[in-house]
Every structure is written in structure tokens, then in C-alpha cells.
VEXNUKOL-722437 format. One record per residue (C-alpha): residue in three letters; chain; y, z, x. Coordinates in nm, 3 decimals. Last residue first. Layout:
BEGIN
 resn chain       y       z       x
  ALA     A       Y       Z       X
...
REM end
This chain:
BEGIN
 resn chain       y       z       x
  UNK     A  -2.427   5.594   4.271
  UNK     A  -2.076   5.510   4.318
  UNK     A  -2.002   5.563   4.669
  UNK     A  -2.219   5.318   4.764
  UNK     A  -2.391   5.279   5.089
  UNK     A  -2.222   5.334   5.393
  UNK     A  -2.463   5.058   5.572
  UNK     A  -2.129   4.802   5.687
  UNK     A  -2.332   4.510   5.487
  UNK     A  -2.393   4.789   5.168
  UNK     A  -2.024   4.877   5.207
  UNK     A  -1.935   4.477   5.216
  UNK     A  -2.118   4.412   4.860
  UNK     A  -2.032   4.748   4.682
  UNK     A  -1.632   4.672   4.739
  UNK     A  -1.711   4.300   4.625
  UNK     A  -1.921   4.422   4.325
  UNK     A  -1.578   4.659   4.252
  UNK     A  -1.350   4.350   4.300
  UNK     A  -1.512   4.153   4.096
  UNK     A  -1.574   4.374   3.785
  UNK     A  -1.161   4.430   3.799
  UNK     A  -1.072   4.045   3.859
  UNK     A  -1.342   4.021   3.532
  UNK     A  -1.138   4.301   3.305
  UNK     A  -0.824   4.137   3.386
  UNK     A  -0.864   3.801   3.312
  UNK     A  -1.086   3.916   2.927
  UNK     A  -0.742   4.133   2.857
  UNK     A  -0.538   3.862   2.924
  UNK     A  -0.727   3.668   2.708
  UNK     A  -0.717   3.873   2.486
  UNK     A  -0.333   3.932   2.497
  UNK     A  -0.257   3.552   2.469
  UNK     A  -0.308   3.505   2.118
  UNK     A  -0.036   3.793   2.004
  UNK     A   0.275   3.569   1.966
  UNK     A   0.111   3.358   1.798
  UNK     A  -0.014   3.608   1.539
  UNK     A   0.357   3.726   1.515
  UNK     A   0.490   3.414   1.395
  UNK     A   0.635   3.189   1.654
  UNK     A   1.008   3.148   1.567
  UNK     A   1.220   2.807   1.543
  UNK     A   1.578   2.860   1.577
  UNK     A   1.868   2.928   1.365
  UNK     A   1.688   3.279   1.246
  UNK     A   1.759   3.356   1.587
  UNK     A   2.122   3.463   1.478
  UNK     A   2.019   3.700   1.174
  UNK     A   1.782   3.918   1.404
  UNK     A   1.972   3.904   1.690
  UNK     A   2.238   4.037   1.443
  UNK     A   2.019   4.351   1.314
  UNK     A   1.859   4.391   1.661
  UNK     A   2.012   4.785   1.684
  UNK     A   1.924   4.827   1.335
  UNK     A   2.105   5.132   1.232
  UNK     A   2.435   5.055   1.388
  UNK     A   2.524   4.767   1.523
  UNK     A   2.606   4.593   1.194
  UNK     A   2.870   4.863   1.094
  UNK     A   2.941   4.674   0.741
  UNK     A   2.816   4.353   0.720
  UNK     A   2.892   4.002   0.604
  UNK     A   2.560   3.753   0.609
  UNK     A   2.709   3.374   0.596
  UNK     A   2.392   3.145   0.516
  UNK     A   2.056   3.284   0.523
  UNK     A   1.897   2.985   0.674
  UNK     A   1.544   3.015   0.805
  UNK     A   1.392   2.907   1.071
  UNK     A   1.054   3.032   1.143
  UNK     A   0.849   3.348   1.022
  UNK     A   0.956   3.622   0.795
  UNK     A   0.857   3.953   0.869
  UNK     A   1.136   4.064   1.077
  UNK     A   1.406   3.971   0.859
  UNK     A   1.321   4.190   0.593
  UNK     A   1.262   4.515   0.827
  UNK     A   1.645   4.422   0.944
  UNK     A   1.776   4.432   0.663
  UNK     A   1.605   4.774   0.541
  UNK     A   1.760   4.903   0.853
  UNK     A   2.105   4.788   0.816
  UNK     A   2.087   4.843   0.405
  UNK     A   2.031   5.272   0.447
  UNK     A   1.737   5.453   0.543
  UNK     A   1.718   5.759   0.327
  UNK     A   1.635   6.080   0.597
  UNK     A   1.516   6.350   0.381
  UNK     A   1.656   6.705   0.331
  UNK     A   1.734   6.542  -0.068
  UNK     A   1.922   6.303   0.041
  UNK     A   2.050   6.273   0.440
  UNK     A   2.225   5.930   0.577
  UNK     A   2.156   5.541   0.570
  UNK     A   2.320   5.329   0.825
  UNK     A   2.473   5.070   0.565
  UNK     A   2.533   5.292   0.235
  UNK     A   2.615   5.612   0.476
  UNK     A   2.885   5.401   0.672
  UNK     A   3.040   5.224   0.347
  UNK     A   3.043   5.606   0.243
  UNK     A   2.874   5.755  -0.043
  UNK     A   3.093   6.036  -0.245
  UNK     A   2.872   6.113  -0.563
  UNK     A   2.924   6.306  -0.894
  UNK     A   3.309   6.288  -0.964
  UNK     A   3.325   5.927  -0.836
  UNK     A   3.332   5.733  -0.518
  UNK     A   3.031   5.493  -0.401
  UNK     A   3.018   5.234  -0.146
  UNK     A   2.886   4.908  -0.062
  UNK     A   2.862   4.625   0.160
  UNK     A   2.586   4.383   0.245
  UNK     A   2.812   4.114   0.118
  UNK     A   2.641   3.773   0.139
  UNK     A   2.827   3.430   0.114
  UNK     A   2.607   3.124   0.095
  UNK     A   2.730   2.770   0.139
  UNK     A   2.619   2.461  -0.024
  UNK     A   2.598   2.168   0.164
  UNK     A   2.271   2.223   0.363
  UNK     A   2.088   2.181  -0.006
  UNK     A   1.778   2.247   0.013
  UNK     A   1.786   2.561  -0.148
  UNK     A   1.504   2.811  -0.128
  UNK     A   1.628   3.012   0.225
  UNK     A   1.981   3.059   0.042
  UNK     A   1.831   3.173  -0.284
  UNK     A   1.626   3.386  -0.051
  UNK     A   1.858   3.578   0.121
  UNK     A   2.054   3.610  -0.255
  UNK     A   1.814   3.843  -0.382
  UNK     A   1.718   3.970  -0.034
  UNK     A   2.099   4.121  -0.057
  UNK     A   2.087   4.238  -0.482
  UNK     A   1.795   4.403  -0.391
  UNK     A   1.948   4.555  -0.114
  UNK     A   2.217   4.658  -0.336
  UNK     A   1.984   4.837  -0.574
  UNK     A   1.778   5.062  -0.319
  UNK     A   2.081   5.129  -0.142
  UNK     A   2.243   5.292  -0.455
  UNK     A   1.910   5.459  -0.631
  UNK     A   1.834   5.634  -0.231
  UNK     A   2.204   5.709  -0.229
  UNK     A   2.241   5.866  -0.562
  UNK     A   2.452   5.616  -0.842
  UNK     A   2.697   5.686  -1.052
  UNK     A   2.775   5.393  -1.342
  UNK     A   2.922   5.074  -1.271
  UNK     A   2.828   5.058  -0.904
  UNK     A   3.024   4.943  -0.608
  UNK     A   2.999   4.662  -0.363
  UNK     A   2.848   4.374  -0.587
  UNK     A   2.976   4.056  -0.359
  UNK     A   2.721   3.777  -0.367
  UNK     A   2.872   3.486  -0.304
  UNK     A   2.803   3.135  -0.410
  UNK     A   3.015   2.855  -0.274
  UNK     A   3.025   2.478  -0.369
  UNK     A   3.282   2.262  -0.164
  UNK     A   3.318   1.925  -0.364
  UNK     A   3.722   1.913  -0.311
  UNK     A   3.808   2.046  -0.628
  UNK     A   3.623   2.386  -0.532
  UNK     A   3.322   2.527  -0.711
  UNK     A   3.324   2.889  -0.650
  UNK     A   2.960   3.042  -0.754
  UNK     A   2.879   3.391  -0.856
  UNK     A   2.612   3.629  -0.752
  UNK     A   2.531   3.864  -1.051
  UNK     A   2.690   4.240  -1.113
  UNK     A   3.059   4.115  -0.990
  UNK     A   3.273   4.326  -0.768
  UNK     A   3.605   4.118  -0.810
  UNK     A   3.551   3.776  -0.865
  UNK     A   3.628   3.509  -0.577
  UNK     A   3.808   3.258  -0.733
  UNK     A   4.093   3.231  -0.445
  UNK     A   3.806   3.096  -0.228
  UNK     A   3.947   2.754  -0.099
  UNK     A   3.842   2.613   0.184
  UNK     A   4.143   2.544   0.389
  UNK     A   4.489   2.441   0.266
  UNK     A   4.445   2.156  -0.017
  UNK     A   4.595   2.276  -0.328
  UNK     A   4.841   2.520  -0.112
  UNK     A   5.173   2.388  -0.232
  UNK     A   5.336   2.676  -0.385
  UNK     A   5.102   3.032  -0.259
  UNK     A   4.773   3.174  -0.330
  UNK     A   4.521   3.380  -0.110
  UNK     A   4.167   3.399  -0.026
  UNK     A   4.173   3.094   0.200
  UNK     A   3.875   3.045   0.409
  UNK     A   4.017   2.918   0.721
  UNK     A   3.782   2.741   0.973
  UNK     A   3.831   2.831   1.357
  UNK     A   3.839   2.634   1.604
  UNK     A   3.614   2.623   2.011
  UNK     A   3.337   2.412   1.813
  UNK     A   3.443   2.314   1.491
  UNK     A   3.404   1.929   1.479
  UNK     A   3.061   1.985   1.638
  UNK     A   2.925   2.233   1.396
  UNK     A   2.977   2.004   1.116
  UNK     A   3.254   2.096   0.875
  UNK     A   3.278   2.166   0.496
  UNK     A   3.597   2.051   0.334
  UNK     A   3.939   2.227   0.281
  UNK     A   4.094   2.114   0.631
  UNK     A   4.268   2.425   0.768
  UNK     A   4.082   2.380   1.076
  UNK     A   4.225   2.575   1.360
  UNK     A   4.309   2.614   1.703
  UNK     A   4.498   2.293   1.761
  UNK     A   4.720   2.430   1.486
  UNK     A   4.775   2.682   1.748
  UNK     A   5.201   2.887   1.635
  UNK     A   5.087   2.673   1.309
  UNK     A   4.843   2.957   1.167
  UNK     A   5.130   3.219   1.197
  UNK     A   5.401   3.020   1.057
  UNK     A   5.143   2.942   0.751
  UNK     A   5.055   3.295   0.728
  UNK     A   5.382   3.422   0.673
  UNK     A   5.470   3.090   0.418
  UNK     A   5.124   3.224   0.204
  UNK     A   5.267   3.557   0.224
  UNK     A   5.599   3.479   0.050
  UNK     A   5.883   3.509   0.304
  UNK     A   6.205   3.792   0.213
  UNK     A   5.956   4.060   0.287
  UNK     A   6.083   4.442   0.217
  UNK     A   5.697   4.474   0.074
  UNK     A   5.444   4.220   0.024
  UNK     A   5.189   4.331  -0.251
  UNK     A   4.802   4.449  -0.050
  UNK     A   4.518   4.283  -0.012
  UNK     A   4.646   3.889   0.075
  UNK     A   4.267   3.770   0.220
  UNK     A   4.207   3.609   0.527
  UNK     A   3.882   3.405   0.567
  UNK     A   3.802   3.318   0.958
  UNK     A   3.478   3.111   1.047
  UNK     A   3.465   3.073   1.380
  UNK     A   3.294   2.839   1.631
  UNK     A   3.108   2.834   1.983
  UNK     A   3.143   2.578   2.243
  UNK     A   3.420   2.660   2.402
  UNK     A   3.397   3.020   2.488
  UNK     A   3.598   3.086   2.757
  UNK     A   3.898   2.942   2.536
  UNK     A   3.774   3.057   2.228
  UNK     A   3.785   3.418   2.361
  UNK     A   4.160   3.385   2.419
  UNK     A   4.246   3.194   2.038
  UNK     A   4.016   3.511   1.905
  UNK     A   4.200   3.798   2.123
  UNK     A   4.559   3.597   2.019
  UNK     A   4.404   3.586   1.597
  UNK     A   4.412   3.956   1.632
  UNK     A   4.730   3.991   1.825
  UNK     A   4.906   3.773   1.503
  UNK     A   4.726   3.921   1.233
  UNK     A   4.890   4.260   1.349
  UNK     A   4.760   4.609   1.420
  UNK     A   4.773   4.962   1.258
  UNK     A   4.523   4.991   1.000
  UNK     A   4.795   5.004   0.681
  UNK     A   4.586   5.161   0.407
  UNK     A   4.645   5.039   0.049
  UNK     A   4.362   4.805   0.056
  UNK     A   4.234   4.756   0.358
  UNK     A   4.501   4.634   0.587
  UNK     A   4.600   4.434   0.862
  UNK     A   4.961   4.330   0.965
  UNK     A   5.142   4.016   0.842
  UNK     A   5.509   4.114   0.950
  UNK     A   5.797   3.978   0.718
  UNK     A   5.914   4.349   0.691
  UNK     A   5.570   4.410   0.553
  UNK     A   5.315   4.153   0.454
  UNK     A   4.962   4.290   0.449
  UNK     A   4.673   4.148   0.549
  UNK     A   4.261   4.173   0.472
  UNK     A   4.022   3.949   0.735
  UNK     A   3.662   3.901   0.707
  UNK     A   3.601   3.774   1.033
  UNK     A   3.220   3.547   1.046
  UNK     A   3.092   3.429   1.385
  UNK     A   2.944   3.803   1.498
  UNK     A   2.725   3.737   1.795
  UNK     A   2.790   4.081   1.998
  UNK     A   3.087   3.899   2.166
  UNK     A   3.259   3.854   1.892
  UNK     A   3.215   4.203   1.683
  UNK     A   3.287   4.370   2.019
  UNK     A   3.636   4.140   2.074
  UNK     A   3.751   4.245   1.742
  UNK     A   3.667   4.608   1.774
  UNK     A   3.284   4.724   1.721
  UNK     A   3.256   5.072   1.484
  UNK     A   3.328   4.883   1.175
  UNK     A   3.361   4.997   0.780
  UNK     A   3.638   5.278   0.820
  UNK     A   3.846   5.303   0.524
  UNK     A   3.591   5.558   0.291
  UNK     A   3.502   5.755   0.590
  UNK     A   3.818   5.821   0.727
  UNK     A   3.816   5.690   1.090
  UNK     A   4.085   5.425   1.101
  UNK     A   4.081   5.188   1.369
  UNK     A   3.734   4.963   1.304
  UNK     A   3.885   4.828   0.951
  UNK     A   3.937   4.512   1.148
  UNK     A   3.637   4.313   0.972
  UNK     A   3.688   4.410   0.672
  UNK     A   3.311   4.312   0.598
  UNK     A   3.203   4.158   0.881
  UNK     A   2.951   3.818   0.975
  UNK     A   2.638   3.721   1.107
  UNK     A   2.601   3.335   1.066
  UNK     A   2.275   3.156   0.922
  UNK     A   2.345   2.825   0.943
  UNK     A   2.345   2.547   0.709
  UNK     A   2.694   2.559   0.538
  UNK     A   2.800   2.478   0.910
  UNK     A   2.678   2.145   0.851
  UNK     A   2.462   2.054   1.167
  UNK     A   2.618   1.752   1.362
  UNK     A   2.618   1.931   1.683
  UNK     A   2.278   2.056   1.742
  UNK     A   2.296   2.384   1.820
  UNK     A   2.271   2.484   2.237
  UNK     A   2.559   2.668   2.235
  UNK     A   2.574   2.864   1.909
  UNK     A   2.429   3.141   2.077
  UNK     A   2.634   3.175   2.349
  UNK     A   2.851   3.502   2.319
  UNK     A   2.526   3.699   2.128
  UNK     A   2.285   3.574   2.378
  UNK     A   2.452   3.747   2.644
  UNK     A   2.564   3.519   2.943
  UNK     A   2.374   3.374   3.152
  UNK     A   2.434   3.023   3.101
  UNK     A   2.797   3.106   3.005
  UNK     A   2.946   2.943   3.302
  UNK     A   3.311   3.077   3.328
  UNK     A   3.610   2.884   3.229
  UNK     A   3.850   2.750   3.491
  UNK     A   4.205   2.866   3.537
  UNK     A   4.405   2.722   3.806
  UNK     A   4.701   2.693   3.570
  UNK     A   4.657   2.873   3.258
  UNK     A   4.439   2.747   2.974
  UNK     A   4.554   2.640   2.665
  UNK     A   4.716   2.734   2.372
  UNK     A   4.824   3.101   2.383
  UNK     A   5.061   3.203   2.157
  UNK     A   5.430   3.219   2.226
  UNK     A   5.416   3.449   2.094
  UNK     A   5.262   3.844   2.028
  UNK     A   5.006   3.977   2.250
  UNK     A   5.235   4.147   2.504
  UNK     A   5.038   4.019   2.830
  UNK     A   4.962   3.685   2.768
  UNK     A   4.885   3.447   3.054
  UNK     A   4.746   3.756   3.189
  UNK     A   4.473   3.749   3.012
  UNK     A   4.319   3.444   3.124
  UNK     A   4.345   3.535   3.483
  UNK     A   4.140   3.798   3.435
  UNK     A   3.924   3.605   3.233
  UNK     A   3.844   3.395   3.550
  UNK     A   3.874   3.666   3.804
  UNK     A   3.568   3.874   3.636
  UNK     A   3.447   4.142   3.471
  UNK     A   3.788   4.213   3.251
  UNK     A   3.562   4.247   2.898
  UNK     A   3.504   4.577   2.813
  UNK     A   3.598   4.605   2.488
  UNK     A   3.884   4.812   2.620
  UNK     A   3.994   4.535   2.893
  UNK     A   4.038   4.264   2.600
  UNK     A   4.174   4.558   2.345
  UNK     A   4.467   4.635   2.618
  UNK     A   4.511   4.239   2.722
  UNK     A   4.553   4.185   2.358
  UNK     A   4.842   4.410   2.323
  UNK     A   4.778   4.774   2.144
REM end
């Protein structure tokens, strides 16, 4: 599918400005777009959507390190609906314009084609019309910022290019797209770019984005990646048990292990240091078969309803009062089960009025509305009497 297909599918061509956009690249391969076509001006956002514009108004010299930024697990695992591959319901373009700031992105090299995977299943799309759809929303959306990590999850096969050359030509068809610098930037620096968090190796990479290739695989604890360029990154990334697990013992543990590292984030000072939380988790073994959908929605145990991470999330986040950073949150189906799960994550940027001050108005409200009603009444009595019909209400 071309990038004007998935643009018009996610239902995005309301409006002769993107239109026009679009069309300046029909097949979604290169030449990549770089700029604006001709005659092409980008549409006010003002009332747009909160979750296209939400970084907008952000002061610009925040770290990014410091905000709380909704983000995917396999982030382009939305095409394939086997339960254990599938871990998105929103398309590229959904998860962007619902608020999501964070890709989580797993390739393949084949034939000297990057293409998406997760794990050993081939998706059916290509890094390069995925990063076209991002490059095109930049451009009507200026003033936000990405956060792109791209992972090698599969061997190359029948490639005569290593992978970290593949995704070096890819990257530098729109350098001015992206920062590949490996230190932390400042919300003004990245607006309309992407950051690359490197999860791969290759000759010569020492100083190629922010590099994660430490990441440990399915950990017990939170971990941290201390990079030689002063970046300091602690993930918590505990997506399958050790030993089996029902689904009310499963969710119960990795939501532990979420809030866990919520509140690390929420407790350090330090804007600096970056926070990487997977909500994600599944289970496969010869007693239980628990879905990344079931583990983030929730699903039946026992002929009872077991709310899964999504919901419990989204209770947390509720209940906490003013702003907050979280760091990078990456989800699996985050608009289902919590239908305010990312509002709930984004407005954590801003200051909140606690729930008692959102409530101090109603009595007096109440008081308004209760005298207007006595006054109208003794007014109603008070020309009857004058007219001599007496009161009705005797």
C-alpha cells in the first residue's frame, strides 16, 4: 500500500492542503519527500485534535528526556491479525495523529529491502513508505517531534548491504528530517525531526543516534544503558514470564512492574535521564496462551471479566494530580480499553487541577440556581395576586 493509500485510509484527505501534499508522492517509495510542494501551505492546527497538536504550545527548551510521551510497542505490527503478531489496531498515521510521539520500529533486510517485521514474521510494508507517511505528517505538523528507534529483528537474507548501510541510505534520502545526533535534544531543536534510537550495530556507528544496542532481552528488574556520550537510559522491558502465569497473576505482575517504573520517573529530578516503559506482555507455554491483546485490554478468567494493563493504566493516571513526567510509555493497542489512555499520558505535560478543584464551583452553582428558581416562583405569586387569580399553589 503507497502512502497516499494509508494517508486516505486513516482518514486523513479532509482538505485541499493535504491533498495536495499527497500527491507530491503518489508511489511511496523515492525520491522522498523533502519539502513542501509548490503552492502548498500548511493547515492551521488551532483546532485541530489535541492528540496532532499537543506538543505545540511546550516550551521549547524542555529536554525531551522530560516529557511524558505515549509511545508503541512494534509499532507497525497493526497488519497481521494472529493474536500473538498483532500488537496495534491504529496504522501509522492513527498512532500519530491520536498523540502517539514514540515508533517502536522492528526491520528486516531482504533482497537489500528494509521491510518491517516482528520477529520472524514479515508484516508486509517497507521502512521506506513508513518513514514517507511520518516525513508527510511532519510537514503539516511542524511543530511536533518524533522519537523513532529501529531495531534489526530478524538476520538479513539474499542482502549483499549490511543492515546498518540499508538504513543509512534510507535515513540520508531526508537528513533534514532527522537527528541522528547521539545526545539528548531540547524540544525546540526537534520540532518537525525525528530522533533515532539505534537498536542495531554496524562498522563505524560509535556516534549514530542514541545508542540502545544494550538493551537486555526481557529482564526481571528495569535496567539502565549508560551511553559514552553521557545519555543515561533505564527501561523497563519484562514482557514475558519465567514461569506460567494466569491472566489475572500476569497483568497483576506487569503492572506492578509499569507503576514501578512510573514513579521512578515522577521521583527523579533529573530531566536528563530518560525513561523507557514497556507496557507489553504476553504469555505462550503448554499451560497458558495470553495474547499481547488480552494482556493490554484484559479478557475472560474464570467467567469474570480481568481488566487488563490499558485500564489499570489509565485508573493510575487518573488519580494523580499535576504534572508529572512518566517519560517514554510504549503500549500495546493503546486505544483500546481505556479510551483516554493517551490523553491521559499527554496532559500529564501540563498542570492539572485536582479533582476537588475541579468540583468547587458546583455549589455554588447549585446555591445560583436554587435562588433564580425561588425568584421566579414569588414573582409568578406576586403579579397573579396583582391580576386577582390567586395562586395556583395553595
Amino acid at each position: 500500500m503507497g502512502v497516499l493509500a494509508e494517508w486516505r485510509k486513516a482518514g486523513n484527505d479532509d482538505g485541499p492542503e493535504r491533498r495536495g501534499l499527497l500527491e507530491a508522492d503518489e508511489k511511496g517509495h523515492g525520491p522522498f519527500v523533502t519539502s513542501l510542494p509548490s503552492g502548498v501551505r500548511v493547515p492551521s492546527l488551532d483546532a485541530a485534535p489535541l492528540g496532532e497538536r499537543w506538543m505545540h504550545k511546550l516550551d521549547d527548551g524542555i529536554a525531551m528526556s522530560a516529557l511524558t510521551i505515549p509511545g508503541t510497542h512494534d509499532s507497525a505490527a497493526y497488519t497481521n491479525a494472529w493474536p500473538f503478531i498483532q500488537t496495534q489496531k491504529m496504522d501509522i498515521l492513527g498512532q500519530l495523529n491520536s498523540g502517539i510521539r514514540y515508533l517502536d520500529l522492528r526491520c528486516g533486510l531482504r533482497d537489500d529491502v528494509l521491510e518491517m517485521v516482528h520477529g520472524s514474521a514479515i508484516l508486509g510494508l517497507k521502512l521506506s513508505i513508513l518513514l514517507d507517511i511520518m516525513y508527510l505528517w511532519l510537514m503539516s505538523h511542524p511543530r511536533e517531534a518524533l522519537i523513532v528507534q529501529i531495531k534489526q529483528d530478524r538476520a538479513s537474507e539474499r542482502s549483499s548491504v549490511h543492515f546498518a548501510h540499508a538504513i543509512w541510505c534510507c535515513i540520508a534520502q531526508a537528513p533534514g528530517r532527522w537527528r541522528t545526533a547521539n545526545t539528548t535534544p531540547i524540544l525546540g531543536e526537534l520540532r518537525g525531526k525525528i530522533q533515532l534510537f539505534r537498536r542495531f550495530t554496524g562498522p563505524t556507528l560509535h556516534a549514530y543516534g542514541i545508542d540502545v544496542t544494550q538493551w537486555q532481552d526481557n529482564p526481571t528488574r528495569p535496567f539502565t544503558i549508560y551511553t559514552w556520550h553521557a545519555v543515561q537510559l533505564t527501561i523497563q522491558d519484562h514482557y514475558r514470564p519465567a514461569k506460567a502465569e494466569s491472566l489475572p497473576s500476569l497483568i497483576a505482575k506487569k503492572g506492578g512492574d509499569v507503576v514501578e517504573l512510573l514513579d521512578y520517573a515522577h521521583a527523579n529530578v533529573d530531566a536528563g535521564h530518560w525513561y523507557i516503559n514497556f507496557t507489553s506482555a504476553y504469555e505462550f507455554n503448554l499451560w497458558y496462551q495470553l495474547s499481547p491483546r488480552e494482556v493490554a485490554v484484559g479478557g475472560y478468567w474464570a467467567f469474570r471479566w480481568e481488566g487488563g494493563i490499558n485500564p489499570r493504566l489509565g485508573e493510575y493516571l487518573r488519580i494523580q494530580k499535576g504534572k508529572r513526567r512518566y517519560g517514554i510509555v510504549a503500549m500495546d493497542f493503546p486505544d483500546r480499553g481505556a479510551d483516554d489512555l493517551i490523553a491521559l499520558l499527554i496532559s500529564s505535560n501540563y498542570e492539572r487541577l485536582s479533582d476537588v478543584g475541579k468540583m468547587w464551583w458546583r455549589p455554588i452553582v447549585m446555591i445560583i440556581s436554587l435562588a433564580l428558581v425561588a425568584t421566579v416562583v414569588l414573582t409568578t405569586l406576586e403579579i397573579r395576586q396583582q391580576l386577582g387569580l390567586g395562586s395556583s399553589l395553595k
